[in-house]
N, C-alpha and C positions, 0 to 999 in steps of 0.2 A: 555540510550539515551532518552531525553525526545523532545517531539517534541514542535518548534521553531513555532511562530503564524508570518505569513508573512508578511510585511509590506506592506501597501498598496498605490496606486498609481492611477491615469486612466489619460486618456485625454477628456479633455472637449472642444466642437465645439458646432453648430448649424449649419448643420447635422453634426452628427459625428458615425452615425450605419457603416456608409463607411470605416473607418480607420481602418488602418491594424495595426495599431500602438499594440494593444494587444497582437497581434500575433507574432510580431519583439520582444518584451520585454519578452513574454514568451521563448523566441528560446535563448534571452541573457542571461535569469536568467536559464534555464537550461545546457549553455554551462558554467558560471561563476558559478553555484551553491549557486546563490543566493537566498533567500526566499521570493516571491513578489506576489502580488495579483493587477494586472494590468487590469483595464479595461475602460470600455466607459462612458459616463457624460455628457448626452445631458442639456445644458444649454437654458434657456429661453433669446432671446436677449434681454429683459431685465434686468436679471438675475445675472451677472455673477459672480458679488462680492456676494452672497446669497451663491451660489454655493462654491464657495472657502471659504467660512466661514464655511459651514457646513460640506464639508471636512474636514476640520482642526478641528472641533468639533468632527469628528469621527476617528481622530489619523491618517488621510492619511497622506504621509512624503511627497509629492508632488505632480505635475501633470506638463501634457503636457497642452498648448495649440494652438488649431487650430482656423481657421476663426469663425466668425467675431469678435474673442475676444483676441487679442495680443495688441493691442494698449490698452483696459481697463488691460488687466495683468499689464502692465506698469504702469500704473499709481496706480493700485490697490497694487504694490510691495513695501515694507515697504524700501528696498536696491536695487539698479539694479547692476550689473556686470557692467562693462567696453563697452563690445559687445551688451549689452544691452540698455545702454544708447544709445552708436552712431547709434544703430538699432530703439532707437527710440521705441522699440516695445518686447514684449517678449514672447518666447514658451515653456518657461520650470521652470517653480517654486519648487522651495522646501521651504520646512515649517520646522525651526528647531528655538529653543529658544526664540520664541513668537514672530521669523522674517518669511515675505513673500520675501522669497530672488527670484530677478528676473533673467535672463539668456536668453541667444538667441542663438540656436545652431544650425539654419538654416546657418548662413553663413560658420564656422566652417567643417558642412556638405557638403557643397560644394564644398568646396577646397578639402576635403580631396578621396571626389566622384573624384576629377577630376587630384587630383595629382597623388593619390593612386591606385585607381581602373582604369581609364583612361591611366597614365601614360605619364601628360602632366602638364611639371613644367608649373607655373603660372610666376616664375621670368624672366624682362626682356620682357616680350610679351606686344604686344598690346590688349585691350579688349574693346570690343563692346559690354554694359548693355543695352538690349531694356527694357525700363520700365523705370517709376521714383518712382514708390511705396515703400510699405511696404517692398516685397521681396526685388528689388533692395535696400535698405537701411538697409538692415540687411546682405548682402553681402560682403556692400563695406570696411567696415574696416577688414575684415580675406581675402580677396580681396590686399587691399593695402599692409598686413602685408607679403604676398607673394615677393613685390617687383618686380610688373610689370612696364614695362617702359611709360604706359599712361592708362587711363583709360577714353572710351567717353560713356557718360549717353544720351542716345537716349529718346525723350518721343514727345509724341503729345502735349503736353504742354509745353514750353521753359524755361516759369517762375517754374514750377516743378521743372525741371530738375535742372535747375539754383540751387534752391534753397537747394537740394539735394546735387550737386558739393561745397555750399556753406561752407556746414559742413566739407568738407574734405578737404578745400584747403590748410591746416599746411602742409598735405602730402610731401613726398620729388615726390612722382609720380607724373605726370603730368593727371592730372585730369581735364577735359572738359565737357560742355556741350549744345545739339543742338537738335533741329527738327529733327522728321525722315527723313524730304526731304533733310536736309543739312549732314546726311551721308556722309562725304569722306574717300574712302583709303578703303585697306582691311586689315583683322584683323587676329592676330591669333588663337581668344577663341572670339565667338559671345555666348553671354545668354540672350535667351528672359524670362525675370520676368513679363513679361506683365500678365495678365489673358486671353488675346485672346486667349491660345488653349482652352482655357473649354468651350468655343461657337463655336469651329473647326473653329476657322480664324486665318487667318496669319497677323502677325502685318507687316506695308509697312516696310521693311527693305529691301534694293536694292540688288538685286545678286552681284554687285561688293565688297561687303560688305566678302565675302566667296571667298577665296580659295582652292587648293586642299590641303593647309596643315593645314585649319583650323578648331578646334574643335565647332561644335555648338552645343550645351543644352538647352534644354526645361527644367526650372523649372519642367512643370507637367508633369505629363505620365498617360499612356491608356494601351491598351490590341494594342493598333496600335498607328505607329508614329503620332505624330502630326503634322498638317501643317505644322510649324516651321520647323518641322527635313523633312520633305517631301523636302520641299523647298531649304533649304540648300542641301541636300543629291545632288539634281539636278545640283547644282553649283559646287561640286565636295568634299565638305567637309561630313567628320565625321560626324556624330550624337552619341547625349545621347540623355535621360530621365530624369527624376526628380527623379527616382526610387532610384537612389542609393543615392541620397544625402536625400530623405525620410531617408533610413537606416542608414547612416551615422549621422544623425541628432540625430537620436534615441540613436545609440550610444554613443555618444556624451553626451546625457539629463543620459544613464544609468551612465555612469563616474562620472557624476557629483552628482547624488545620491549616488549611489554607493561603489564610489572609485576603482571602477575595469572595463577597457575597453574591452569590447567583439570584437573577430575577427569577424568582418563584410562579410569577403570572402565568405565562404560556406554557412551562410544565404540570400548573394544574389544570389550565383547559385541558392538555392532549391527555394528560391521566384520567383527568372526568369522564372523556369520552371516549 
């Protein structure tokens, strides 16, 4: 038996010493038995195509990426995926045959955080997107592929939003978009994509928005809910985190290097705990 040199991998950010992402990828290659050497790649914000070159000069087969470099991954990727284009943006590259293939497995991740793990089909429902960004636009197409009965993009800007709903409207779903303050109706899945929990503020999204049968999600997560989930919880709905569609995400990026999907279940218990 001769021993196998592992293929290597990381995520690159600005900050990126924070990311668990090493730690998810280690737990997938030892439950699939894959050979990988996954780690971190703080990139200079000037930097990032320097960085993805000298990767791929050193035989890495691809990388994750994090803030503030998803929109340069995109543009920087020699092919984008489908999910990637209508996301506009990309977190997951692989490097094979002297292509920067692009990918986007945040939305992907969500669904399956929320079908999967939650236990709350997406078809047919109504949903409430606070945000018109990067997240929100890397959502909405595995979002639509579900087959919810409407989809409203919420954002503090209308022309945003507008322009946002713009890309999607081929949709057979009914896809909207409006001001925070022009909020009507309640929903069955609220997701704030905003960045206000990572300043601990709540984005103005009105309690009539939440039901007691509605699921709400925080993109991001803490060691404690977030405003958002504080907030909802009080109006009577459900709470998530971003945590599991982190995982899910990962999952998702190892498949696609890969070709073998890791059960996500037992590595979010031990994460959780």
């Amino acid at each position: 038996m001769t021993d196998t040199i592992p293929d290597k991998y990381c995520v690159i950010g600005n900050p990126v010493a924070h990311s668990k992402s090493p730690q998810i990828h280690a737990a997938f290659a030892a439950q699939t038995g894959q050979q990988i050497d996954y780690g971190r790649r703080l990139a200079p914000l000037d930097g990032f195509a320097d960085v993805v070159r000298d990767l791929i000069s050193k035989g890495y087969r691809g990388a994750n990426v994090t803030v503030p470099f998803k929109l340069e991954a995109a543009a920087l990727a020699t092919r984008l995926e489908e999910r990637a284009r209508a996301a506009g943006a990309v977190n997951t590259l692989r490097f094979a045959d002297g292509e920067i293939v692009g990918d986007n497995t945040d939305g992907p991740g969500l669904v399956a955080d929320i079908v999967r793990n939650a236990g709350v089909a997406l078809a047919g429902k109504r949903i409430l997107l606070l945000g018109a960004g990067g997240a929100a636009r890397g959502v909405m197409l595995p979002f639509l592929q579900q087959g919810p009965s409407a989809i409203v993009v919420a954002n503090r800007t209308h022309k945003t939003a507008d322009a946002l709903v713009a890309d999607f409207q081929d949709q057979v779903t009914r896809v909207q978009a409006c001001n925070f303050e022009d909020i009507a109706g309640s929903f069955d899945i609220v997701v704030n994509a905003t960045s206000a929990s990572l300043s601990r503020e709540l984005p103005p999204v009105p309690p009539s928005a939440f039901t007691h049968g509605t699921l709400a999600l925080d993109m991001m997560y803490g060691d404690a809910p977030t405003p958002f989930m504080a907030f909802a919880a009080k109006q009577g709905a459900a709470t998530r985190d971003g945590f599991g569609m982190l995982v899910e995400q990962a999952a998702e990026a190892f498949a696609i290097w890969r070709g073998v999907r890791p059960d996500t279940r037992e590595l979010l218990t031990t994460l959780r705990a």
